[in-house]
N, C-alpha and C positions, 0 to 999 in steps of 0.2 A: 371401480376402485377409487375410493379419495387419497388426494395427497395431500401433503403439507405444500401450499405454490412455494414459488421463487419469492412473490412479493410477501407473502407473510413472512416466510423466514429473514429478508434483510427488516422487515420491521422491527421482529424481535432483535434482532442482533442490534439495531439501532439503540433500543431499549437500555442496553447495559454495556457500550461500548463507549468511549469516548469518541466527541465528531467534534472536526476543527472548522472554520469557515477557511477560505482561500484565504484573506487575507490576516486572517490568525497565523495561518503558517507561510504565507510571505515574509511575515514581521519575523517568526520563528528562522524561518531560513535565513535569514539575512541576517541576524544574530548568533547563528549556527548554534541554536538549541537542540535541533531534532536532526534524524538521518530520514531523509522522506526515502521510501519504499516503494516501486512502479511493479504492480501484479496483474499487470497487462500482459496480453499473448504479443509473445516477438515481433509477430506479423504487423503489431499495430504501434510497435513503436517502430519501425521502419517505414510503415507509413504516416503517421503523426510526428516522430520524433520521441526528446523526452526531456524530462527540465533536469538543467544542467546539474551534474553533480547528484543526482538520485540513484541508486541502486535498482537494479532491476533484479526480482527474484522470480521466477512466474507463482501465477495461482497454483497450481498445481502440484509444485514444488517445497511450497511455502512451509508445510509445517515439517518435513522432512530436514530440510537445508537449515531450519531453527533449532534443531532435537539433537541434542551431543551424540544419542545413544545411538540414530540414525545412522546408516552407511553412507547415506547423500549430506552428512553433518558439513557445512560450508562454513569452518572457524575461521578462516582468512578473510570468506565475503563480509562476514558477519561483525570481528572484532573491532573492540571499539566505538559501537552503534551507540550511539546518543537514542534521547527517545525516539521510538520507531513510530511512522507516520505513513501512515499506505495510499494508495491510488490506484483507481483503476480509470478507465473512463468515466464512469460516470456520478461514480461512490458507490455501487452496488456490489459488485465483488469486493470489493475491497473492505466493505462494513462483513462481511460473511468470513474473508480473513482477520480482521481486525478481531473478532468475535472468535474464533479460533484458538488464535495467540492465549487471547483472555482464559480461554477453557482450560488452555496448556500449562497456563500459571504466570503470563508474561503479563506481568503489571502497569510498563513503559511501553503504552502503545494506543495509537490514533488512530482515526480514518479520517478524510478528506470529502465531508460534505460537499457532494458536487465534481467531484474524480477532475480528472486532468482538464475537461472542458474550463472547471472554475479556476483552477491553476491559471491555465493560459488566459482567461479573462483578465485574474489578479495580475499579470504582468510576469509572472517567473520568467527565466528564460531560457525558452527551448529551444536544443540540439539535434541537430539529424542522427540517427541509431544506424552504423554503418554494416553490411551485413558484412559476415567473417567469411 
């Protein structure tokens, strides 16, 4: 059986997504241009944390909690979003959601060259994710 890998497909998604550097959207966040976006599993922002002030939506969830027509529709998470900026660790998820969005017709939206590792390199500043 062949597949299509994990790494070809974030390539292509790379292809026609927009990608920000960390310190493009350092500059972004601290002018509060963009709403950054964490699609990391809970497990790892509890162990890593998260930068301050980002929304956490999971991967999983993502295009569901985006889609009005959805039952899992999140208009409260959601309202008001400036451009939308994702993150996962390492940019990989997160270009495969970014790429997504794109599919779904969401035109305001980025990924995060280098997921949270590059965030916290750029200086943002991260918060411990307190379990409920």
């Amino acid at each position: 059986m062949s597949i299509k890998s994990s790494k070809k497909l974030v390539e292509e998604a790379n292809k026609c997504i927009e990608s920000l550097t960390a310190s493009e959207v350092k500059s972004l966040v601290e002018k509060k241009e963009i709403t950054l976006i964490d699609v990391r599993d809970i497990r790892e922002l509890w162990k890593e944390g998260v930068i301050k002030n980002a929304i956490h939506i999971p991967r999983g969830m993502l295009e569901f909690w985006l889609d009005p027509e959805s039952s899992y529709y999140q208009e409260k998470k959601i309202k008001n979003l400036k451009k939308m900026v994702f993150y996962c660790a390492l940019g990989l998820r997160s270009a495969l959601a970014t790429k997504t969005l794109v599919d779904m017709g969401f035109n305001n939206v980025a990924n995060v060259s280098g997921g949270f590792d590059a965030l916290k390199k750029a200086g943002l500043e991260i918060i411990p994710k307190e379990k409920k």
